[in-house]
N, C-alpha and C positions, 0 to 999 in steps of 0.2 A: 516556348521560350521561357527560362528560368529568371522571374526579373526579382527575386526574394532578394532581399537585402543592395539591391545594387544602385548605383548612383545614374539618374537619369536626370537630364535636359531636355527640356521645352521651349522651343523659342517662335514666341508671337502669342498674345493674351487674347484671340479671339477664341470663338465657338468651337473650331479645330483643335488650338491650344487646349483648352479645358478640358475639352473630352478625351483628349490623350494623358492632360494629365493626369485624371478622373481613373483612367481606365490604369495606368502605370500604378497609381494607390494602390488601387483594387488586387494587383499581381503585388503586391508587399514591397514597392521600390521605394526611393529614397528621393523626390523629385522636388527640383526648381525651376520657375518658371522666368524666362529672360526676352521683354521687350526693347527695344530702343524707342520706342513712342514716349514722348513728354511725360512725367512725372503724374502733372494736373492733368492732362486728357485720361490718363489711366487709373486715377486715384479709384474708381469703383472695380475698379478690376483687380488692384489689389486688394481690396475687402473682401472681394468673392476668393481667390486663391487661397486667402489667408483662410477663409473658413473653409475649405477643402481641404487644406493640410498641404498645400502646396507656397510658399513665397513666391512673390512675383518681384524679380527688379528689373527696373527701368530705366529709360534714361541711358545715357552714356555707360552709366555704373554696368550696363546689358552688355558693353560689347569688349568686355574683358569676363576670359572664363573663372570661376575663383577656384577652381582646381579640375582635375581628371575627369570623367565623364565616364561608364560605362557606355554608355548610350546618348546621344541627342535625337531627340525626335523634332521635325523642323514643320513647320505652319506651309500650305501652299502660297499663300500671299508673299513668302519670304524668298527673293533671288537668292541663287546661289550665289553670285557673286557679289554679294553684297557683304560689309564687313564683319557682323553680327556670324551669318553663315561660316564664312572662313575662319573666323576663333575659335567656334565651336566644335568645326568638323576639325581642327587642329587639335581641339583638346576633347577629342570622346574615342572609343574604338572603336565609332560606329557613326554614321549619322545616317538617318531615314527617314523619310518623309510620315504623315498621322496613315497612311493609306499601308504604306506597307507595315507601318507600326502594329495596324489593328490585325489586318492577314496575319502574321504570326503569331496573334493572342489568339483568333477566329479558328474556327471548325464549320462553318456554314458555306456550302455551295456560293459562287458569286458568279451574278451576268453583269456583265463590266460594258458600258455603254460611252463611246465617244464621239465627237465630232465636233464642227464649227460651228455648226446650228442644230437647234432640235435636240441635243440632248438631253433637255429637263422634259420636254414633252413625254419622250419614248421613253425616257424613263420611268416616267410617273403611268405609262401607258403598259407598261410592259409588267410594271408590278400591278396595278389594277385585275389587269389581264387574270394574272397569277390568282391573285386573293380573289378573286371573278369562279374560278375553278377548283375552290375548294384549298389551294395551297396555302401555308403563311407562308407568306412574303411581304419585304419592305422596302422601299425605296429610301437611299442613302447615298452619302456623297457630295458631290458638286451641288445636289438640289436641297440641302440645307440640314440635312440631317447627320452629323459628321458619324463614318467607318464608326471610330472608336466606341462612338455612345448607345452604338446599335449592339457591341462585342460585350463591353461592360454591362449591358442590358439582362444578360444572359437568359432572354426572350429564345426559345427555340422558335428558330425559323425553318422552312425548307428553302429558304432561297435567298438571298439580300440582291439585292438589284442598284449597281451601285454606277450613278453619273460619275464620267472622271473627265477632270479638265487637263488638259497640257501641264498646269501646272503641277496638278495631283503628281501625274504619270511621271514626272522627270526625277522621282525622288521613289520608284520601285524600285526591288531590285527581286524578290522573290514570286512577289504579288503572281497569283495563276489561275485566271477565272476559268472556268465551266465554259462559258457563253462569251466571246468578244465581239463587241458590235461596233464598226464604224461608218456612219452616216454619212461623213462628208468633210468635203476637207477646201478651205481657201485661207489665204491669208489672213492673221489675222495679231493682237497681242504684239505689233511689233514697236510695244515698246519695252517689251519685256524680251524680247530677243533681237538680237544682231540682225539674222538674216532668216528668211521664212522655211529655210531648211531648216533653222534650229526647232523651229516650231513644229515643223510636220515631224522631224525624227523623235519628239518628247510625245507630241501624239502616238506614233508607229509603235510606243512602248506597252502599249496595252494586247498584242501582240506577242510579246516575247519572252512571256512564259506559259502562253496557252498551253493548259493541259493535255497530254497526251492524247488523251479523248477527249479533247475541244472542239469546239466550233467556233470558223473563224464565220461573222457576217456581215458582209459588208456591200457598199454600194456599187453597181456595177461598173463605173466611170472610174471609179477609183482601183486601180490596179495596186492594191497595195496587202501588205500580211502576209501568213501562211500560205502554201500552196497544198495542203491537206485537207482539210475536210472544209469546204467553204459552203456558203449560201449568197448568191449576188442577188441581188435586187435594183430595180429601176423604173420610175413610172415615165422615164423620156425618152430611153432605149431600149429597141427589142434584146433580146438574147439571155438575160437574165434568168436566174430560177424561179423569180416571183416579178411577173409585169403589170403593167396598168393599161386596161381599154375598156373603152366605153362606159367608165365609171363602176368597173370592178378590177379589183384586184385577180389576176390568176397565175394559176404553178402550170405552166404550160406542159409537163411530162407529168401529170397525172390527169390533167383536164379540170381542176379542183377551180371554184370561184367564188370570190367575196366582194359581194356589194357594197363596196364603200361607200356609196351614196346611201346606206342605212346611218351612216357615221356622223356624229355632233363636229367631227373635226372637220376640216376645211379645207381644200388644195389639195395637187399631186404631190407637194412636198410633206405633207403630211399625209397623202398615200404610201408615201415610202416610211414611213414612221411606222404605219400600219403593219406594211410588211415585212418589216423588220421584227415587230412583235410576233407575226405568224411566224417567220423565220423558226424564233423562239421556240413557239407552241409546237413545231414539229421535233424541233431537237427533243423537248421534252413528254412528245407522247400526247399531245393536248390537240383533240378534235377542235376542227376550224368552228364546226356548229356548238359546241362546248364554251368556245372563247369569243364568239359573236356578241353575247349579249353586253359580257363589260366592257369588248372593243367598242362596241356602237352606242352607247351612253357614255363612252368617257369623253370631256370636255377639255379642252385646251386649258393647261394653267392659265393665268390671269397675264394678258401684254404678249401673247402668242398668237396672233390670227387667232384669238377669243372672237366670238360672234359677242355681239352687244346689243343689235337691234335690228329689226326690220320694219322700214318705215314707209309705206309707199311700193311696195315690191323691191326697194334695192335695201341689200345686205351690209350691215357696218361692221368694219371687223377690226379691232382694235388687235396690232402688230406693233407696238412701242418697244419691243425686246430687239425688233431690227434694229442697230447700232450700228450696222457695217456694209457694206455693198453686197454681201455674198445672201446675208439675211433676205434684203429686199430683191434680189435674183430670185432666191425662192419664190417667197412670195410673191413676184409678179408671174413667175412661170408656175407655179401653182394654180391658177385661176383661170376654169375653162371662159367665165364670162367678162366681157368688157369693166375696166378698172377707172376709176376716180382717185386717182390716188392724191394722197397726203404727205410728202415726202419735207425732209431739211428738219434742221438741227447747228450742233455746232459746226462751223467750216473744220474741221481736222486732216483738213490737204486730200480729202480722196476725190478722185476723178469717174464723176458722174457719167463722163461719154463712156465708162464702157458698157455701161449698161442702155445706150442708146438704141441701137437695134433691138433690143429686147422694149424698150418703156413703148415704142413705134408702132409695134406689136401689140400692146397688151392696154396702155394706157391712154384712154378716148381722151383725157384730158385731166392735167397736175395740179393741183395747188401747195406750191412751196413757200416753209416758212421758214424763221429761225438765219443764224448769222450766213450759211450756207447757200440761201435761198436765191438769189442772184448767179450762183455756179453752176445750180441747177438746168435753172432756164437758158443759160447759156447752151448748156452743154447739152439738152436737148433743142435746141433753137431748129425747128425745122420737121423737126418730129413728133413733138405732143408738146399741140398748148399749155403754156403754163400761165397762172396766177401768182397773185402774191399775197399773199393775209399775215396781218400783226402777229396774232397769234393764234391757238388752236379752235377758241370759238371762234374766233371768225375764218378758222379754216372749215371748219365743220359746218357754217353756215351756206360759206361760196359751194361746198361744196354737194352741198343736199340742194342745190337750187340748179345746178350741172347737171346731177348723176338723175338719169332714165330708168323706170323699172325695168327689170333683169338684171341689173349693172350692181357692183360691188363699189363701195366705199372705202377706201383698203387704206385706214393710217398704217403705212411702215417707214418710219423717217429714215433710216438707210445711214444714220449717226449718231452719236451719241446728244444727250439730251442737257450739256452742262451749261449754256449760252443760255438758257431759259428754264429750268429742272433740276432739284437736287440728283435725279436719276430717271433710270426708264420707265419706273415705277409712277413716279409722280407725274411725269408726260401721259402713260397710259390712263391716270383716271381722270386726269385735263378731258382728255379725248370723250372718253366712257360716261362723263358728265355731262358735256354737252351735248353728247346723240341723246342722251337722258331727258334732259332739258328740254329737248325739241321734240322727244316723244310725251312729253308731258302737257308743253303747250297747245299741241294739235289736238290732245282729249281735250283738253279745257276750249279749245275753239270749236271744235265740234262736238260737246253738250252743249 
């Protein structure tokens, strides 16, 4: 794509933003950059633009175009239907999202990775994998490294390894990975869509330009993609290409096997994480014994079923990334051993009974905290005892005084963290503090 001389739009002054417009420079275009956030919340952001060579306006002044566009390239944070979007796709010949913006500056292979949970994991797992075997590769995307600044880099890669959100995907149009991976799929974002079809078809889009020789891989429950070259995976249903028993991973039509239980990661749900990266390694030629060593030291991001401590024989695994009901599904069907869980957050209307059958099963006993906490125990009333604690240390406390060796400590609040937390970030090191704290006190009582 020829962008010498030509008139491009940016809109949204984030990390996205910049790197598109960064990268737009760099190909010789003509770029401005257009938020509708407040004047004073953005004032450092137009200091950076402005030394980029890009302007940034803001404000109301953002949602009137000031002339033609060859191009708008749009931020994923930005609805389409919002009125900023509609001006602009009214005055450009083009409008695109940063993902497909950098695809058509790029020449690097891409494994395009999506789903409702897990995708920063497998992602971060699958490029390790890679650079584990001698490849370069990066990981970009949805996990904070935006497309463009990996393309503008002009770092020769063999591979970019790229998380895409719903939101990413809804503004492709060309984009055509190598590698398509889809983990999994529940509701979710609905406040950014109408109905949760709109959400699953913005996902299904990573899909629909799979390379002619691509590989579609996906989870085997989800009957969804290409019907060409697939790889299914599942560690809760037989039939798949890659299963789970006995705590390995195997390809049942060669006899091949991989001890997940050699793996820092944690759960079936993160077995299929795994297999999804093996999936990978076979598309590209990469012995299972080759790829063992960085699969089995790589470590969960931080607020992912992270392990944190082992205190007394039970296991603490700090899971604050759970926001949603589908998350903490995982994670409780993940876990061959008995669960303590730590569940609640903000009430955001969702219905804890469905996950009732499932917490019955898996959860010897709850302690729920935060605005939601009351819903909880309703909605398993019958099933698994619940508590109640103020807040996280005293959920940590009730709950090291409950949990049996063998047994797991599983904070996954299952909601979002805004009644008590700037985000899940800050709930997770609440959490990570206090196991801390109490493995600190027991050395100091026992010297």
């Amino acid at each position: 794509m020829n962008l010498d001389g030509k008139q491009i739009a940016v809109l949204g002054a984030g990390g996205s933003g910049y790197a598109a417009a960064a990268l737009a420079l760099a190909h010789g275009a003509k770029v401005s950059v257009f938020d509708s956030g407040s004047p004073e919340k953005l004032a450092p952001a137009v200091a950076k633009f402005a030394a980029l060579g890009a302007p940034l306006v803001c404000g109301a002044a953002a949602l009137v175009a000031p002339h033609r566009f060859d191009l708008t390239v749009t931020s994923p944070g930005i609805d389409a239907s919002w009125p900023i979007a509609k001006a602009f796709a009214a005055a450009s010949d083009e409008l695109v999202g940063e993902i497909e913006f950098a695809w058509r500056l790029g020449d690097t292979p891409v494994i395009a990775i999506t789903g409702t949970n897990g995708k920063t994991t497998t992602t971060a797992l699958v490029a390790a994998m890679l650079q584990g075997a001698g490849l370069r590769a990066v990981a970009a995307g949805n996990i904070g490294l935006p497309y463009s600044e990996v393309v503008r880099s002009g770092e020769d890669y063999d591979w970019i390894v790229l998380e895409l959100s719903s939101f990413q995907l809804e503004t492709v149009s060309t984009f055509s990975p190598r590698v398509a991976v889809w983990l999994n799929f529940a509701p979710d974002h609905m406040d950014r869509y109408a109905r949760v079809e709109d959400y699953y078809a913005a996902k299904l889009r990573i899909f629909e330009n799979l390379a002619s020789d691509g590989l579609a891989v996906r989870k085997l429950e989800c009957e969804v993609g290409p019907t060409g070259r697939v790889t299914t995976f599942s560690a809760f249903s037989d039939g798949g290409d890659l299963g789970y028993a006995s705590g390995e991973i195997v390809h049942p039509a060669t006899g091949r096997a991989f001890s997940f239980g050699w793996c820092e990661l944690q759960g079936k749900h993160n077995a299929e994480n795994v297999m999804a990266a093996l999936a990978v390694a076979d598309e590209l030629g990469l012995a299972w014994d080759s790829v063992a060593p960085a699969i089995a030291a790589f470590q969960a991001p931080p607020h992912r079923c992270e392990k944190v401590a082992e205190i007394d024989g039970v296991l603490y695994l700090n899971d604050s990334k759970s926001t949603n009901l589908h998350s903490l599904e995982s994670a409780l069907a993940g876990q061959d051993e008995p669960v303590v869980l730590i569940a609640g957050g903000k009430n955001k209307g969702l219905d804890f009974a469905e996950l009732r059958e499932l917490a019955g099963r898996t959860v010897r006993e709850a302690v729920c905290i935060g605005e939601i906490a009351g819903d909880i125990a309703a909605a398993w009333d019958g099933a698994v005892p619940c508590h109640f604690a103020v807040g996280v240390d005293e959920a940590v406390e009730m709950a090291r005084a409950i949990a049996r060796p063998g047994e797991i400590v599983l904070f996954s609040p299952g909601t979002s963290s805004f009644d008590m937390f700037t985000g899940y970030e800050a709930r997770g090191e609440a959490f990570r503090q206090a196991v801390l704290a109490r493995v600190s006190r027991d050395r100091f009582l026992i010297a």
